[in-house]
C-alpha positions as CSV (number, residue, x, y, z in Angstrom):
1,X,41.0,-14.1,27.2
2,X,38.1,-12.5,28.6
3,X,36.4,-9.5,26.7
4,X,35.3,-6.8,29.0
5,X,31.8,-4.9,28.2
6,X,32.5,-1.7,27.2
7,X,30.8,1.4,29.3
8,X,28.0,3.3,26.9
9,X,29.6,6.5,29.1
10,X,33.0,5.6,28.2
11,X,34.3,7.2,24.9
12,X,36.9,9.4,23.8
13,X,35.4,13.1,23.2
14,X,34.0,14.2,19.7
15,X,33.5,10.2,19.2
16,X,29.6,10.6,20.7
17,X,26.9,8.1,19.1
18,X,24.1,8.9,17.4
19,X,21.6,7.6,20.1
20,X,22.6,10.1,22.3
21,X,20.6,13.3,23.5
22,X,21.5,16.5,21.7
23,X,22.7,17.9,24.9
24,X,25.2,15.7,25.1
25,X,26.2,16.7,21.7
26,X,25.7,20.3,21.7
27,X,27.8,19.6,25.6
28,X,31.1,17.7,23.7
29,X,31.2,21.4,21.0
30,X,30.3,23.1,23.8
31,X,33.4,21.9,26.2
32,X,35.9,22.3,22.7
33,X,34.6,26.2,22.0
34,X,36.2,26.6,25.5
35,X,39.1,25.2,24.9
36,X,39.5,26.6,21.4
37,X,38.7,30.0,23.4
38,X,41.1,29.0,26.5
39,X,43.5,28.4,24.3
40,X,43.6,31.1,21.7
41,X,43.7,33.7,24.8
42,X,47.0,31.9,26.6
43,X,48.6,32.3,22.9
44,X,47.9,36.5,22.6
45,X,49.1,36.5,26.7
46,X,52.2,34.1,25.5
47,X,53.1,36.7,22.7
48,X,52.4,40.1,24.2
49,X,53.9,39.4,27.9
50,X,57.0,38.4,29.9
51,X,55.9,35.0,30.5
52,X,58.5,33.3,28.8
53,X,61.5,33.8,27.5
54,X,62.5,36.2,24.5
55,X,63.7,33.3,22.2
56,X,61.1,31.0,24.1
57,X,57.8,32.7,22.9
58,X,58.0,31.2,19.3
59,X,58.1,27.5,21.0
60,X,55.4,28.2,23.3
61,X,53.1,29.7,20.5
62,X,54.1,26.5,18.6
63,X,53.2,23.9,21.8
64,X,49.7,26.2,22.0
65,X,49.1,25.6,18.5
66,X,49.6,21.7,18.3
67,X,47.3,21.8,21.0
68,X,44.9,23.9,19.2
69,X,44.9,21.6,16.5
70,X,44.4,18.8,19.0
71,X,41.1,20.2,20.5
72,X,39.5,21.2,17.1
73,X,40.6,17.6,15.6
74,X,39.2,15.8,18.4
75,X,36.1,18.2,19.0
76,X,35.2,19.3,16.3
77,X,36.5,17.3,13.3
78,X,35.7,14.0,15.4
79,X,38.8,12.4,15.0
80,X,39.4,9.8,17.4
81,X,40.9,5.8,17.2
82,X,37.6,4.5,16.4
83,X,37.1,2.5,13.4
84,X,34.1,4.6,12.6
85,X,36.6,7.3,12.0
86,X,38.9,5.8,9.2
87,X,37.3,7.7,6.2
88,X,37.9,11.0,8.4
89,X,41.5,10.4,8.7
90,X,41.8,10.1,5.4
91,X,40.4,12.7,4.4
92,X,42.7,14.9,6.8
93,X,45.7,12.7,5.2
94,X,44.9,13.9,1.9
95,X,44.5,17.8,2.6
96,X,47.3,17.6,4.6
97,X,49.1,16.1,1.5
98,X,47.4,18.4,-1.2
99,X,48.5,21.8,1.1
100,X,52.4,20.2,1.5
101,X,52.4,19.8,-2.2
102,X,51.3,23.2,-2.7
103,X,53.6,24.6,-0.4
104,X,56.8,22.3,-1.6
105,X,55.6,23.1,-5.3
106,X,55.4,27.0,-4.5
107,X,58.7,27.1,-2.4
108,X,60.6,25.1,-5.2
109,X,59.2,27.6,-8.1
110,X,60.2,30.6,-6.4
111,X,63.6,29.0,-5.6
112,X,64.3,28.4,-9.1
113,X,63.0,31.7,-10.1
114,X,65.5,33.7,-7.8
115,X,68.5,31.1,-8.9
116,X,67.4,31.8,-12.8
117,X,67.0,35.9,-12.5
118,X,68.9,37.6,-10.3
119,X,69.0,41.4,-9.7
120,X,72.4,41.5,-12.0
121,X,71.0,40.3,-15.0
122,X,67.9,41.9,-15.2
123,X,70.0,45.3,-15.1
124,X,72.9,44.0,-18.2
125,X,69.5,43.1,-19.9
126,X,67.6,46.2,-19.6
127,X,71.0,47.9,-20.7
128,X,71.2,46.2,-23.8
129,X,68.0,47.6,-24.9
């Protein structure tokens, strides 16, 4: 097998090397604030217009937002296949698995606390009084 050299100006956004010029840095935020901005704006004209529809709308604001998610990972979190990258991932592993536990933890807690006191017992109790 042959190895191919890889091109200095060939690598995935938000994955820019320290030797380069700020410009080209300040350029990579520059080009994801526009995206983040495009982005946001298609979601308010998604949810306030005719575009798409009724029923529709809540897909559409959900494919905008994976997106969203996309250009600030990639942009701004600098998340990208490099190995350079592993300790990043990671982290974004872990606060995505500390906010699910959070959520699951607070979703179960209430469940049990509507299955355990239910509007008809809270009134035979305060009757007893």
């Amino acid at each position: 097998m042959t190895s191919h050299p890889v091109d200095q100006h060939d690598v995935a956004p938000g994955d820019e090397q320290i030797s380069e010029s700020i410009a080209s840095g300040v350029l990579g935020y520059l080009v994801g604030f526009v995206l983040a901005v495009i982005l946001t704006a298609m979601s308010f004209y998604v949810a306030s217009s005719d575009l798409l529809w009724g029923p529709g709308i809540a897909m559409g604001l959900v494919v905008l937002a994976i997106a969203q998610m996309g250009v600030h990972l990639v942009f701004f979190l600098h998340i990208t296949t490099s190995p350079d990258s592993t300790n990043n991932v990671l982290a974004l592993a872990f606060g995505v698995f500390i906010v699910f536990l959070v959520l699951a933890g607070s979703l179960w807690i209430m469940a049990n606390l509507n299955h355990n006191l239910m509007p008809d017992q809270m009134m035979e109790q305060m009757k007893n009084m």
